[in-house]
N, C-alpha and C positions, 0 to 999 in steps of 0.2 A: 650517821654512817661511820664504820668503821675506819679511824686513818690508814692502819695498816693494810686494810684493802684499798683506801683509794693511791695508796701510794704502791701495791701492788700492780693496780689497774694501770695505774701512768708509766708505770716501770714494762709492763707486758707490751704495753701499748707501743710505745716506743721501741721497744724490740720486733714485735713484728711490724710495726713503719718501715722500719728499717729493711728489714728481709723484702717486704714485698716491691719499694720502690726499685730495688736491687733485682728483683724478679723483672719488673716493669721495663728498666731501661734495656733489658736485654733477653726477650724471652727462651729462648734457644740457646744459652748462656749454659750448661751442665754444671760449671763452679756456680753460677747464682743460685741456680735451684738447690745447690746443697746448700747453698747460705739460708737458703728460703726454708729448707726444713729445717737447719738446725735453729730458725729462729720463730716456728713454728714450737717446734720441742720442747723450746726454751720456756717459752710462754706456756705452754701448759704446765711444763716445770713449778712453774710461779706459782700457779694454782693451785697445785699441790702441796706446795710450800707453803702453801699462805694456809690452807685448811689444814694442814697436818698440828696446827695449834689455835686453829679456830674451826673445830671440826662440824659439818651441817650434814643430815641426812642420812650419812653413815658411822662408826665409830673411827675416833682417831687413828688407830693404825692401820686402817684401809687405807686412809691419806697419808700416811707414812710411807705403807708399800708403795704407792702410787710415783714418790717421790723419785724412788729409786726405781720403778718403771717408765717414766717420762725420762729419766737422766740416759740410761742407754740407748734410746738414737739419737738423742742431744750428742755423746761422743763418738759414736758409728759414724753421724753423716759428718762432725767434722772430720774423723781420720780422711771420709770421702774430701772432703772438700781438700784438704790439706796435699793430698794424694794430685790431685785431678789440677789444683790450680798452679798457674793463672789459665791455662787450658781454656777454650769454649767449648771444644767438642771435649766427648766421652775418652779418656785414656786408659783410666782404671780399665784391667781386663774385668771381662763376665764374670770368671773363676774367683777373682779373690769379692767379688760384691756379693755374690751369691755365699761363697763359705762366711766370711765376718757379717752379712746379713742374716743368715741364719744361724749363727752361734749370738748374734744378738737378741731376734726372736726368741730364742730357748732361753737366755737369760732375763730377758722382758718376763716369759712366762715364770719362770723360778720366782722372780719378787712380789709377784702375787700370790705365794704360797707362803706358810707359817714356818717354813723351813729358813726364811731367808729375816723374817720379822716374825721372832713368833708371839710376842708378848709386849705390854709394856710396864717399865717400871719407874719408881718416883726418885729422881732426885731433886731433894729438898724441896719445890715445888713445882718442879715440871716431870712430866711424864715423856720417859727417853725410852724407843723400840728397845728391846733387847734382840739382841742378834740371833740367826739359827745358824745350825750347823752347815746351811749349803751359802752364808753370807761370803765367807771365801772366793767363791767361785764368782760372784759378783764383782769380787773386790780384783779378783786378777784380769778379770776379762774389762771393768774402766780401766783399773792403772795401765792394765798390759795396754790399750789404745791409746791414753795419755805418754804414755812415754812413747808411742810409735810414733805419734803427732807430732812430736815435739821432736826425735831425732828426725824427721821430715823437713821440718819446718827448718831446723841447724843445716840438713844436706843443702837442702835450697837455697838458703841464703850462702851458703859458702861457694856454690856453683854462680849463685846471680853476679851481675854486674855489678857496679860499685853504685850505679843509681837505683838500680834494684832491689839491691840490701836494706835500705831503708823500711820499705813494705814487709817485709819478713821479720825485720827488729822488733816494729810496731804489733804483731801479728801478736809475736812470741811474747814480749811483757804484754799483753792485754788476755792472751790464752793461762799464762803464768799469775798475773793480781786475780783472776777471775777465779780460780779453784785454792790457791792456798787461802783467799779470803773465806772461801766455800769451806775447807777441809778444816777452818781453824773453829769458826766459828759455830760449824752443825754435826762438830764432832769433837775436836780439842777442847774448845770451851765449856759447851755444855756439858760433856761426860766428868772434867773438872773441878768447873765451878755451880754448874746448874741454871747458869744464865741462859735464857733462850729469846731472850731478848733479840739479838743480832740475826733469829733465824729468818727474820722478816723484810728483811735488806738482802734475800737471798737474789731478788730479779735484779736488784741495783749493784751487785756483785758480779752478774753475770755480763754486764755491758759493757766491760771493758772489753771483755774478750769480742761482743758484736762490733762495737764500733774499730777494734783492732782490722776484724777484716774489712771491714766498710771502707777504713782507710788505705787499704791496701789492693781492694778492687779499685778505687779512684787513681791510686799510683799508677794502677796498670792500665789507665784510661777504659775497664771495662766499664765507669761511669762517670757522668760529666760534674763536671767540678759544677758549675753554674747552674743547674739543672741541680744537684743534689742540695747545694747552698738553697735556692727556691724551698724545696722539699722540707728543708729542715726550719725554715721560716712559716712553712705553713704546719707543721707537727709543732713545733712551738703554741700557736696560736691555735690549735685543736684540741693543745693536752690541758690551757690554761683554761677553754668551755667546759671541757669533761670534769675537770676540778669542780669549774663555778656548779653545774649541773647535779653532783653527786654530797655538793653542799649547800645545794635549795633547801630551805626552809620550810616552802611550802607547796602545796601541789602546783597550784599558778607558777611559783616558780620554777619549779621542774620543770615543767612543759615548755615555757619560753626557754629555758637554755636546752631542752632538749630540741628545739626550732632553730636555734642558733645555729649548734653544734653541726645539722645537718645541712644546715645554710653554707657554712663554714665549709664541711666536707666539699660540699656542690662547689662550690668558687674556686676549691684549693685546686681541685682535681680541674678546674676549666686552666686556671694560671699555668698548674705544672704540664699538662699539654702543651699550651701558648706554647712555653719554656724551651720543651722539648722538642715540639716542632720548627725552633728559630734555631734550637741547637743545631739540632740535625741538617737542615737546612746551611747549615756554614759549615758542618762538619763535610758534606757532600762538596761543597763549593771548594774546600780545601782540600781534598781528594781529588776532586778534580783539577786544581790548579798543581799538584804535585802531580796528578798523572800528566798535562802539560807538558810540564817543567821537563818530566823524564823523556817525552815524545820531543821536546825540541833538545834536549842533550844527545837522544838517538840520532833523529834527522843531523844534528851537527855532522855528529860520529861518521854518519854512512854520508852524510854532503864531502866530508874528507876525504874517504876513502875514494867516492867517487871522482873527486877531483886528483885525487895519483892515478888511479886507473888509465882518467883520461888524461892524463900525463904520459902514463906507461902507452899509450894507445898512440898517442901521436908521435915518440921518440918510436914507437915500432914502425909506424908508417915512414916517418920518414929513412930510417935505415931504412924499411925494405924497398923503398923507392928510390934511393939512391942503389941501392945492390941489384934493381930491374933494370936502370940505366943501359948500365954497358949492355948485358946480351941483347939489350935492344937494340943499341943502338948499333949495334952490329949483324943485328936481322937486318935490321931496315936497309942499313946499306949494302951485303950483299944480295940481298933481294931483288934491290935496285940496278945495281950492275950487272944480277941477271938479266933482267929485264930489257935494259939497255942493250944490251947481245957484246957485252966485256969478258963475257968468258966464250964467246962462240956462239952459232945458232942455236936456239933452241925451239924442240915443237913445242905447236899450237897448246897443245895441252897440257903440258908441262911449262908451257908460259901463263895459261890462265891460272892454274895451280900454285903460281909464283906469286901472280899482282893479288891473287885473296890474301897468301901470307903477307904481303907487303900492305895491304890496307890493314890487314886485322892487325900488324906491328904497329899501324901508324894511330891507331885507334888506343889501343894497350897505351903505346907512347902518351896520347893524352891524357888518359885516367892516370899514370905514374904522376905525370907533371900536375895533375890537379890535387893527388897525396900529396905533394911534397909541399904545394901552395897553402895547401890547410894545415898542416905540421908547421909552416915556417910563421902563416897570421897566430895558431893559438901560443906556438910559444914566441910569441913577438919578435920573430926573426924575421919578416916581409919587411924588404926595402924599398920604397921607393922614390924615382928620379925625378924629381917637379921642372918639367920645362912647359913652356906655352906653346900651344899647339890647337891647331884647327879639327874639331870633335868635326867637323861638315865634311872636309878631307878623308878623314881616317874613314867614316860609314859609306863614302861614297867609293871609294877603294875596295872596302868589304863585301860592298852590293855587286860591286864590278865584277870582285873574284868568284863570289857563290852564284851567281847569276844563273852560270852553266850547270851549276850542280840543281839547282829550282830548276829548270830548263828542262834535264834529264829526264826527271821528275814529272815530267806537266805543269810544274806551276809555273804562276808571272811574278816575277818581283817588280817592283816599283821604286825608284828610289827621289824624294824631292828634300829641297836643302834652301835655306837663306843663305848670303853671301859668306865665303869660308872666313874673311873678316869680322864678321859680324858674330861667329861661330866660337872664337878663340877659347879655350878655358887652360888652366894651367894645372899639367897632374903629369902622372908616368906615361908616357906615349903608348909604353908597350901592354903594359898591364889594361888601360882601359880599351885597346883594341881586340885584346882577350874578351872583356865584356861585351864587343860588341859583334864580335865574330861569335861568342856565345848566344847573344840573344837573335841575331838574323839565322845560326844553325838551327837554336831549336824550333823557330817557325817551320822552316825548310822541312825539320823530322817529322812535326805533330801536325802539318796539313795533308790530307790529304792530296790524290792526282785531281788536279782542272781548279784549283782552290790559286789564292792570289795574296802577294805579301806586300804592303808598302812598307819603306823604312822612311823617316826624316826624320831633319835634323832642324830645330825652331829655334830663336832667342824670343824669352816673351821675360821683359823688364830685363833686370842683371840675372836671368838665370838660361844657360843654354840647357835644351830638353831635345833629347833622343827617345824615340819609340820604333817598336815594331808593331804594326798591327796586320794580324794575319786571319782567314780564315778556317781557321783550325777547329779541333776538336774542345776548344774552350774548356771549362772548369767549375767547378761549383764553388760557392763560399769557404768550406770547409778545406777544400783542395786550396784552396787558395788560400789560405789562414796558415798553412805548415810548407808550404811550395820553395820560401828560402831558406828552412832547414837543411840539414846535413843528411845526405842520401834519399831526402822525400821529391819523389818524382810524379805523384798523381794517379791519375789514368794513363798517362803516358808510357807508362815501361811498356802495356802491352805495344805499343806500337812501335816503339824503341828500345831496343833490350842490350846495345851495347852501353850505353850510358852508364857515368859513373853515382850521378845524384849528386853531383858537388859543383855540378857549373854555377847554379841558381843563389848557390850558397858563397861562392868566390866571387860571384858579380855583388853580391850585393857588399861585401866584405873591402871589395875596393873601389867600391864607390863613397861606400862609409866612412873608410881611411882617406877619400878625398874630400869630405864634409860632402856630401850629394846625397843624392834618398834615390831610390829605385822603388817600382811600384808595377802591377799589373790589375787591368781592368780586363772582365767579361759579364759577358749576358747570360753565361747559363753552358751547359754542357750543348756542342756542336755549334754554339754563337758564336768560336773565334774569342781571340785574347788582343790585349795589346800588351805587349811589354815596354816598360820606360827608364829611361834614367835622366837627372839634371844634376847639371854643376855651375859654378859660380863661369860667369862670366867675365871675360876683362875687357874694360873699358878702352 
């Protein structure tokens, strides 16, 4: 077997290795597939080259023309490539692929004509094409794209980054050793000296220029470093069978390395899968750990923003509740002295007309006072007075005064208590009387007429525990999972529609600011609630 074909063979081989793993790791890739034809091109290039001085089947300058018809989309598709990368999709427009693709066509056809090779003649002992009259028009249409590639290739790198630049360096001396080795050797030397020697290292001339781009698709991560390392450990160990193969001795021998080689292929192509598939796999995992990353630096961002807002929200609440204050508190009280007959008699119905404004001032009054309550807990301005005081006292007070209002109503309230001794806990007197005029009101609202409330007041060990258990309209799980939120009122609004939504959330805020727990149990919607609270006990 001839060396300079098998060193043809291993040089082609290796060129399109190249091309096609480069196709492989990214099908959809537009740069790869131009990498992939010019390293198709290439490779028949070779062939060409290698017959145009070992000619078989036809005469030598058939493989001569040939030469310089494979060479033009060998420099077509890289202007493409050069053009389009690092690109994946399509950028080149249509107009200029379609006019440089068919001024290359017409040029393809031209070097199969005796116009462009017409003849061959001997120097000293090699036989060199003689040129024809339309060889020109070959020669401006490679150089003219060699020199476009190459100020492409300069715009790019002076546009790129400074990490960037790097890829483009590599590109340009691998595009550059590849054709002046080419131009010196299958044209300077031979028409010179008549050496034609070097014309056969023409595939192994042209690999600087592939593996230039090779290395410069890997810069641009269009392929995996580790995955193409693999790749190139298995074309090692494919090119060293095809060698042993094509220098068997004898038929048995062939055939075992031609078993090999194919064994070989099968295994490499299972590895570089494996490979690729563990790449990819971590390449996903780390796309996804940076889409993460960027979703908890958002969430940060917008938790921020949210927490000024509700900043902004509660300095507005409490200005605007201190700025309802006054005209209320000056409804209420003329209302009142209405009422009272301080300004004189007044009718029936311009008295009833009076006591709704005065309820609905004293109603309004509440819901300001309960803004101002939650403006003053979130920005830690709630103060309170710690003195000891009998929780049995203050609920049986409360029961006393609502009594009438349950009454009105049809209901029964109940009220049972252990000794007010026994009862004592130590907190704000006035703040947990709130809580608990809160939690005997909302029984009152949410039972229906002929329905019945108990309150008491229990010490069970060192904890005193307050409840209301009423027979109301009860609550589901869910209702009861958000009920001490801020403005979550349940089913309940429809039956109470003055309410602010913030008692449930104050009660439980200073029971928590007194170390205590607050809680409600129900059976189910129409089964009645019980509402609770306990606090430490003193001894």
């Amino acid at each position: 077997m001839n060396t300079g074909f098998i060193f043809t063979l291993i040089a082609s081989f290796a060129i399109l290795y190249i091309g096609i793993i480069t196709v492989y790791h990214d099908r959809k890739s537009v740069s790869n597939r131009f990498f992939e034809a010019i390293s198709l091109s290439t490779v028949l290039w070779s062939f060409a080259n290698y017959f145009s001085l070992n000619p078989i089947f036809v005469d030598q300058i058939f493989w001569a023309r040939l030469v310089l018809f494979f060479a033009v989309p060998h420099i077509v598709f890289f202007y493409f490539f050069v053009k389009n990368f690092p690109n994946q999709n399509l950028i080149i427009s249509k107009k200029m692929i379609i006019i440089v693709g068919t001024l290359g066509l017409i040029v393809m056809g031209l070097t199969l004509s005796p116009s462009v090779f017409s003849s061959l003649r001997l120097v000293g002992s090699v036989s060199v094409p003689v040129p024809g009259k339309l060889i020109p028009i070959f020669a401006v249409f490679v150089i003219g794209l060699l020199l476009l590639s190459i100020f492409e290739i300069v715009k790019k790198y002076l546009n790129a980054s400074q990490k960037e630049k790097r890829s483009w360096q590599v590109m340009l001396i691998g595009f550059i050793t590849s054709y002046v080795l080419l131009i010196a050797t299958n044209f300077i030397l031979i028409n010179t000296t008549g050496n034609s020697s070097f014309i056969l290292y023409g595939p192994a001339f042209m690999i600087p220029t592939i593996v230039g781009i090779a290395y410069s698709i890997m810069k641009y991560r269009l392929l995996n470093v580790k995955a193409f390392a693999t790749e190139i450990m298995a074309f090692i160990l494919l090119s060293a069978t095809l060698v042993q193969t094509f220098l068997s001795q004898t038929t048995f021998q062939f055939i075992f390395n031609i078993i090999l080689f194919v064994t070989f292929l099968f295994l490499s192509v299972l590895l570089v899968k494996s490979v690729l598939k563990e790449v990819e796999q971590r390449e996903r995992l780390e796309i996804l750990r940076m889409k993460l990353e960027e979703s908890n630096l958002k969430l940060e961002d917008a938790n921020d923003k949210l927490k000024d807002l509700d900043k902004l929200k509660t300095e507005f609440l409490s200005l605007a509740s201190h700025q309802l204050r006054s005209p209320l508190t000056a409804m209420k009280g003329y209302s009142s002295m209405i009422i009272e007959g301080d300004f004189g008699e007044v009718n029936p119905k311009a008295k009833e007309a009076v006591e709704r404004i005065f309820q609905s001032t004293m109603n309004l009054t509440k819901i300001v006072e309960d803004f101002l309550n939650v403006s003053k807990i979130e920005s830690g301005g709630m103060k309170y007075e710690m003195t000891p005081f009998s929780l049995s006292e203050i609920a049986r007070d409360m029961s006393k005064d609502l009594s009438i209002t349950a009454s009105q109503k049809g209901l029964k309230l109940n009220f049972e208590s252990d000794k007010d001794e026994e009862c004592t806990v130590n907190g704000d007197r006035e703040k947990i009387r709130q809580v608990v005029l809160n939690f005997i009101d909302n029984s009152i609202k949410y039972t229906p007429e002929g329905g019945s409330i108990n309150v008491s007041v229990k010490k069970s060990g060192n904890k005193v525990m307050f409840a209301v258990k009423d027979t109301g309209m009860g609550m589901t799980p869910e209702i009861k999972a958000t009920l001490f939120q801020k403005f979550a009122r349940g089913d309940g609004a429809r039956m109470n529609t003055g309410g602010s939504g913030l008692g449930l959330y104050l009660a439980k805020q200073i029971i928590e600011a007194h170390k205590g727990t607050v809680d409600v149990t129900s059976e189910g919607m129409g089964k009645g609630s019980t509402f609770s609270f306990q606090l430490d006990a003193i001894k």
